[in-house]
N, C-alpha and C positions, 0 to 999 in steps of 0.2 A: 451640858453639866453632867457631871458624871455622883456617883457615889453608890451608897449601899445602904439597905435596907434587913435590920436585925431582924428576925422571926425567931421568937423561942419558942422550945422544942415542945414547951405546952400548948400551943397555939394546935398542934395538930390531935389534939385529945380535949380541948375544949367543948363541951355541949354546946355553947354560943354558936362554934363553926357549924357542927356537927346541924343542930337546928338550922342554923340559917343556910344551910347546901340542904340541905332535905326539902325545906319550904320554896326555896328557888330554883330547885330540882336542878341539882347542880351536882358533881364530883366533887369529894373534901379536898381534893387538890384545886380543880377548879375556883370554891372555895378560896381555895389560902391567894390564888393567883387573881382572884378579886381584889382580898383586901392589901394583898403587896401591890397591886396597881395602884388602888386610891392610895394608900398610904406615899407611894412615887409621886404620883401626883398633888399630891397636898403639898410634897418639900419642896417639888421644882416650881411650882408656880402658886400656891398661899402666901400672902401679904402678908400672915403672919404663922409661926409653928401651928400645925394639925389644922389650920384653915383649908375649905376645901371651897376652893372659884369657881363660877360659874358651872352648878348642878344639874342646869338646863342641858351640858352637852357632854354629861357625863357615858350618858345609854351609848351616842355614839362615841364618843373618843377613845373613850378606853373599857368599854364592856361588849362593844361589838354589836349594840342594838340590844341590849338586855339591860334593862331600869334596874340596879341591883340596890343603888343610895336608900329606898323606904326598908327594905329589908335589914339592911345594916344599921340603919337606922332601930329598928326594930329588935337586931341582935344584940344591939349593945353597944356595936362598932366603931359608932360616929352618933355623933353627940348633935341634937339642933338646936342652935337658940336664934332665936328673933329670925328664924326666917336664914339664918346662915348656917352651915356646918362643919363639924370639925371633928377629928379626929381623935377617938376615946382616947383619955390618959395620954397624950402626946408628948406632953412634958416630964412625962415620965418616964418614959420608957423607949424615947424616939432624938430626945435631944441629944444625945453621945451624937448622933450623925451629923447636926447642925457645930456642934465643938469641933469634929473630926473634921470637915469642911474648910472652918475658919480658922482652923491650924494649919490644912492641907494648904490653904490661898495663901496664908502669910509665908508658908515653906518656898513658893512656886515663885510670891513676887522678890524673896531674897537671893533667890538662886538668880532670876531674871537681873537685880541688881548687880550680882556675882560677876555673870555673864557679861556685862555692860560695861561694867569695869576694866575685865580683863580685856574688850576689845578695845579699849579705847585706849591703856599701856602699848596693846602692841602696836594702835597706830603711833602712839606718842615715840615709840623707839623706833618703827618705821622713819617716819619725819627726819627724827633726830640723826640716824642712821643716813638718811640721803643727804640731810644738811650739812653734815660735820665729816661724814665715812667711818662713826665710830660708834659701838653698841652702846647703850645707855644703859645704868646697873639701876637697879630700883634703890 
């Protein structure tokens, strides 16, 4: 699954960050390259927008052995209810990507249709062509 994830350019002047790389003793880039993971991680595989699955295998998957989720938790970043988490403001500010997605799939399955089409005309005037010895006009 491909796509992209917006970062605006206040992100990198935010005290939230700034606080939470200091506490995690982390680089403010490091930082940003935390929360563009989880936020990655929450679209490719959340059941539902800013959901974040299975937090038990966050340290490894994508922090490299570093527990970052209580801190971000902490900054602000990601929201917990009932024992599940998610993704601060997600609906606000992350669903352009989920639009951009399900615009980009409907593009991909009409051009696949596109495609389908056109091969099946040139088998139809192939056919036609060996049955008759004469091209077919559309």
């Amino acid at each position: 699954m491909s796509g992209w994830i917006q970062v605006d350019i206040s992100l990198l002047r935010n005290p939230k960050l700034i606080i939470f790389a200091k506490k995690n003793k982390l680089s403010e880039m490091e930082a940003v390259g935390a929360l563009v993971k989880i936020w990655a991680y929450s679209f490719e595989y959340g059941k539902k927008a800013g959901h974040i699955p299975h937090p038990d295998l966050l340290s490894d998957q994508i922090w490299e052995g570093k527990n970052l989720l209580e801190g971000l938790v902490e900054a602000g970043f990601i929201d917990k209810r009932r024992n599940q988490f998610y993704v601060h403001d997600w609906e606000d500010k992350y669903s352009q990507l989920d639009r951009y997605r399900k615009m980009n799939a409907k593009r991909q399955a009409e051009y696949r249709q596109r495609q389908a089409e056109e091969k099946s005309k040139k088998k139809y005037k192939a056919l036609m062509k060996d049955l008759h010895g004469f091209e077919v006009d559309e």
